[in-house]
N, C-alpha and C positions, 0 to 999 in steps of 0.2 A: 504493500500500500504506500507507504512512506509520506507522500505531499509534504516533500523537500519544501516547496515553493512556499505551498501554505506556512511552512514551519518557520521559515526565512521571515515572512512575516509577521508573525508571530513574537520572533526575535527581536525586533526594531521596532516593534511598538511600544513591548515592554523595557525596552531600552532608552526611547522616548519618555515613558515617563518617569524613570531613575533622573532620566538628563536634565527635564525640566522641575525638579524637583515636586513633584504630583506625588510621590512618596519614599519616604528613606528607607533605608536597611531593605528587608526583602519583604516590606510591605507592597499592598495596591497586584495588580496583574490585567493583561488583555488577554485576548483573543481574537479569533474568525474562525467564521464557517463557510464549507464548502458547500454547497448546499445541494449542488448537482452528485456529488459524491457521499453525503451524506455524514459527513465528518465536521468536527472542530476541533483544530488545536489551541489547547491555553497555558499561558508558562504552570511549571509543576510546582507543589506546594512548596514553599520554605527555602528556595536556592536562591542567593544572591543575584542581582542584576549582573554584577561584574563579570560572573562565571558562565551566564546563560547563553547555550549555543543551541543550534537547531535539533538536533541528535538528542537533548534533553528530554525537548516538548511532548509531551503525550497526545495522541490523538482521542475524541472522543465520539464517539456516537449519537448520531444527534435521536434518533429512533429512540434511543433506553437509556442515553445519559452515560453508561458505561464504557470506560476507559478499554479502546480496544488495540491500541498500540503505544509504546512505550515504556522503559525500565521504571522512571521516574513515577510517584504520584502524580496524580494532577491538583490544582489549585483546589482551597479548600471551598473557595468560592465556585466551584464548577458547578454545580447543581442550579446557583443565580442564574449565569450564564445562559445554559442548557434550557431554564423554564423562560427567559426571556428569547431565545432564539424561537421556541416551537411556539409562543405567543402573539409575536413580531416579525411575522415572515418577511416585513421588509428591509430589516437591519443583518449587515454581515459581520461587524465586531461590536466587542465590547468593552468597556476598559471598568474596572473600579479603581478606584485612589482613595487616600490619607489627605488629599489635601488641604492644608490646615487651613483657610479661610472658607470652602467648603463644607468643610468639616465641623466650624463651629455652625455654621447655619444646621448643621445635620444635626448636630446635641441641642443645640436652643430648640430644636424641632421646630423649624419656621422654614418657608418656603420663601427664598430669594426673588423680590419684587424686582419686577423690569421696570426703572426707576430712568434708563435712559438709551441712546441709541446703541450703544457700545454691546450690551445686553440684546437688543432688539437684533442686531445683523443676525443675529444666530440662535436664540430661542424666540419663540412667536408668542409671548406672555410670559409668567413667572416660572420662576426652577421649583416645581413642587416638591414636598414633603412627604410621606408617606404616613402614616399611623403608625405610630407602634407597634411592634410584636407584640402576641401575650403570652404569658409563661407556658404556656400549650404548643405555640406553634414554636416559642426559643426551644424548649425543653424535647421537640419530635421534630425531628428535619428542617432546622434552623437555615441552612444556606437555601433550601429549596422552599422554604415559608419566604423566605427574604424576595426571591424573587417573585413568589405569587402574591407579595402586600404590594410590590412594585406594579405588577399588573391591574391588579385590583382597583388600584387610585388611578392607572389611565383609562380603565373601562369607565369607572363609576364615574366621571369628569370629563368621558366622551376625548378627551385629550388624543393627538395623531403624534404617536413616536418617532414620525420623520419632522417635523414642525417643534414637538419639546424633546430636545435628545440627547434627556440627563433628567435626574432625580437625587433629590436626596432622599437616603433611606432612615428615618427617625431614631436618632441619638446612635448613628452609624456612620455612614461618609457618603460620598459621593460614586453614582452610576453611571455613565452615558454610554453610547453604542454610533452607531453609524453603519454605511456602507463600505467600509472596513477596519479594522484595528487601527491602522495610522488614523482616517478620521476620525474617530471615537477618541482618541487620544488630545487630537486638536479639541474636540470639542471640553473635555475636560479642564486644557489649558484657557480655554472661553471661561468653563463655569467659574471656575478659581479665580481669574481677574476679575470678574463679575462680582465675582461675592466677594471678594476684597474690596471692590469699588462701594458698592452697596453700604457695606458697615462703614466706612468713611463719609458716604454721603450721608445717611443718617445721625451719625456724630457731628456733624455740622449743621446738617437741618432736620431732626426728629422727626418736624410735620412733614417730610417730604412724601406724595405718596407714587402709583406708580405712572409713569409716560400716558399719556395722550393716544389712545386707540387710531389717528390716523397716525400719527410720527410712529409707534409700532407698525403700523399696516405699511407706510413707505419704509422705512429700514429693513423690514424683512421681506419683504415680496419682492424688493428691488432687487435683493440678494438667491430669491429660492422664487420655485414654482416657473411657471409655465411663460408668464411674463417679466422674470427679473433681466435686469438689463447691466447690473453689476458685470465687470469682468473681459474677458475676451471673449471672442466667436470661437 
């Protein structure tokens, strides 16, 4: 089987986010999925960035979740992953991160207000929160509950995962995904400047609340969908 390729990628995302500090030690992890082949690789649990080559990465099965190639564990987070793939058919990575200005928004359990355009280019409204776990779903299949609270809040909130593509998960850290690991990674690097913007602008003005529904609708439509006009041809 192997998907060298996939693995290669695999490797530079998670690399990515050691580089841009999104998390230290051998916290945080990405992934992709094949989707045509029915596989994901994600870096394996507990190994340092510094060390992590392709040869490592486990492959998983996206059908049963079940690791079906590889020496290594896989991340302890695979189960997230796994129930956001077969939820999300239209995302092909994922990333979670530590990132600490993220991260506090994820323990305050507050959902990061799109408060300006910076925010807008790239989420189409606020970085949600999720609810809490309850000692039920922490205490039985905690990585794979984490991913169904994640679901749960964009069904019940009708929310489109290409349009908000990142979450915080309540008094845990930060999620986003994309149409592959490297963009899931960028978009991370989005939510962490955001939410470090965010607690700054409210330190300065409290009453601030969030952007203006058309300056949202021109930032973000310029950049996505069917009429943006951001960019090259």
């Amino acid at each position: 089987m192997n998907h060298q390729g996939l693995r290669e990628k695999v490797v530079a995302a998670n690399l990515e986010i050691y580089r841009s500090r999104l998390a230290i030690l051998n916290w945080g992890n990405a992934s992709e999925v094949d989707r045509d082949a029915g596989v994901f690789a994600i870096k394996p649990s507990g190994v340092d960035y510094e060390v992590l080559t392709p040869e490592m990465v486990p492959l998983i099965d996206l059908a049963s979740g079940e690791k079906i190639e590889g020496d290594l564990n896989p991340s302890s987070d695979t189960a997230t992953h796994w129930h956001l793939y077969n939820a999300f058919p239209e995302i092909s990575g994922v990333v979670h991160t530590h990132s600490p200005n993220g991260t506090a928004w994820a323990q305050a359990r507050k959902a990061i207000p799109c408060l300006g355009t910076t925010h807008a280019d790239t989420f189409y409204g606020e970085i949600p929160c999720t609810r809490p776990l309850t000692q039920d779903e922490i205490e039985s299949a905690y990585e794979l509950n984490t991913g169904k609270v994640i679901v749960e809040h964009f069904k019940k909130t009708s929310l489109n995962p290409l349009e908000v593509p990142g979450v915080l998960v309540s008094a845990h850290a930060p999620f986003t995904w994309g149409t592959s690991a490297m963009k899931a990674v960028i978009t991370a690097q989005v939510l962490e400047e955001v939410a470090k913007m965010a607690l700054s602008a409210w330190a300065l003005n409290p009453a601030v609340g969030p952007v203006e529904s058309y300056l949202l609708d021109k930032h973000y439509l310029r950049k996505h969908g069917p009429k943006a006009t951001y960019g090259q041809n």
